[in-house]
N, C-alpha and C positions, 0 to 999 in steps of 0.2 A: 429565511432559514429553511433548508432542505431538510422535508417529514422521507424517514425511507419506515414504509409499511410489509407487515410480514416476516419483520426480522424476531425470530424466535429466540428467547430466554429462557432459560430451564425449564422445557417444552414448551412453553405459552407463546401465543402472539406478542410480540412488542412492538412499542412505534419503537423509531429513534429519531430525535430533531437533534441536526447538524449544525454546527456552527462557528466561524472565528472569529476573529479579533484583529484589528490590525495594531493594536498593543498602542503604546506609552508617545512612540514616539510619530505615532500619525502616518507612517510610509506603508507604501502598498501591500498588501495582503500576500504575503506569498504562501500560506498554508494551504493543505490539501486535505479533501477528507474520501471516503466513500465505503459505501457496505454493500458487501456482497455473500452468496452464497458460493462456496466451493466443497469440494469432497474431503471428509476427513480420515482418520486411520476406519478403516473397516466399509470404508465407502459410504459410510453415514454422511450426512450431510452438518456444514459447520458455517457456521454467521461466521463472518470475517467486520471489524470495526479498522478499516487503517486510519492512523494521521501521519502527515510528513508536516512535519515543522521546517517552514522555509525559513532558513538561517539572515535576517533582514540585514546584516552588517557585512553580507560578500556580495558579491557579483553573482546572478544566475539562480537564488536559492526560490524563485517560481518554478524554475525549468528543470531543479534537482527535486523538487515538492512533486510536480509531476510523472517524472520519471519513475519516481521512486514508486508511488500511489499506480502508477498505468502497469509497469514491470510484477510487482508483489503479487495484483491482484490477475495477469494475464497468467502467471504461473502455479499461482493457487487454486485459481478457477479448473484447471489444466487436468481432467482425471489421469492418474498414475496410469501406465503401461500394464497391461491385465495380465502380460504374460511375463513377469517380473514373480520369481519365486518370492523373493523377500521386499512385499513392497515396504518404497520407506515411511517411516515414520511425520505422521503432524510437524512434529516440533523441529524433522529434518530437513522436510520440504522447507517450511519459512525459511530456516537458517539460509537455504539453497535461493530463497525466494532474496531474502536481503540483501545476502551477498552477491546475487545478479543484477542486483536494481544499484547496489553499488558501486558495481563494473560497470553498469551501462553509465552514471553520471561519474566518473572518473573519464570514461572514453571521448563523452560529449564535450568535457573539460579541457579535453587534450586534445580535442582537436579546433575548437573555437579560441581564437586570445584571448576575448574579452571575458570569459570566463574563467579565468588562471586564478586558482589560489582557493 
């Protein structure tokens, strides 16, 4: 189980130990996890905790688990453009962070067969 040290809770040190399951039905683990630090409103600094819950009843849901987890946290890590009068919003970026990560395995989708559906 992956210790990530240094990840801060209401100002304090924290550990966080990581973990999944490959559940009920015994088949490969498609979950994602990882923590990182990215910039938040005001340029404060913000713990990020993602999981991507790889969907085990389709085709592909390791490779949507990852995309998702690699996409989210490449664009949150990302500091905002400094010369942006109105930078956006925490809660904006994710929405932008999701919604990217969900285009990119939409696209991966459509262009592999075996992943249809």
């Amino acid at each position: 189980m992956p210790t990530f040290e240094g990840v801060n809770f209401l100002d304090k040190p924290t550990r966080v130990d990581a973990g999944t399951h490959n559940g009920a039905r015994n088949k490969p683990n498609e979950d994602r996890f990882t923590v990182f630090t990215g910039p938040g409103d005001n340029g404060q600094p913000v713990q990020f905790l993602i999981v991507a819950d790889g969907v085990t009843s389709t085709h592909g849901g390791e490779r949507a688990s990852d995309i998702a987890v690699r996409v989210i946290q490449q664009i949150l890590q990302t500091p905002p453009p400094p010369n942006r009068a109105a930078p956006k919003l925490l809660r904006d970026r994710l929405a932008d962070a999701i919604h990217r990560a969900n285009q990119e395995i939409l696209e991966t989708a459509r262009k592999d067969p075996e992943l249809k559906g």
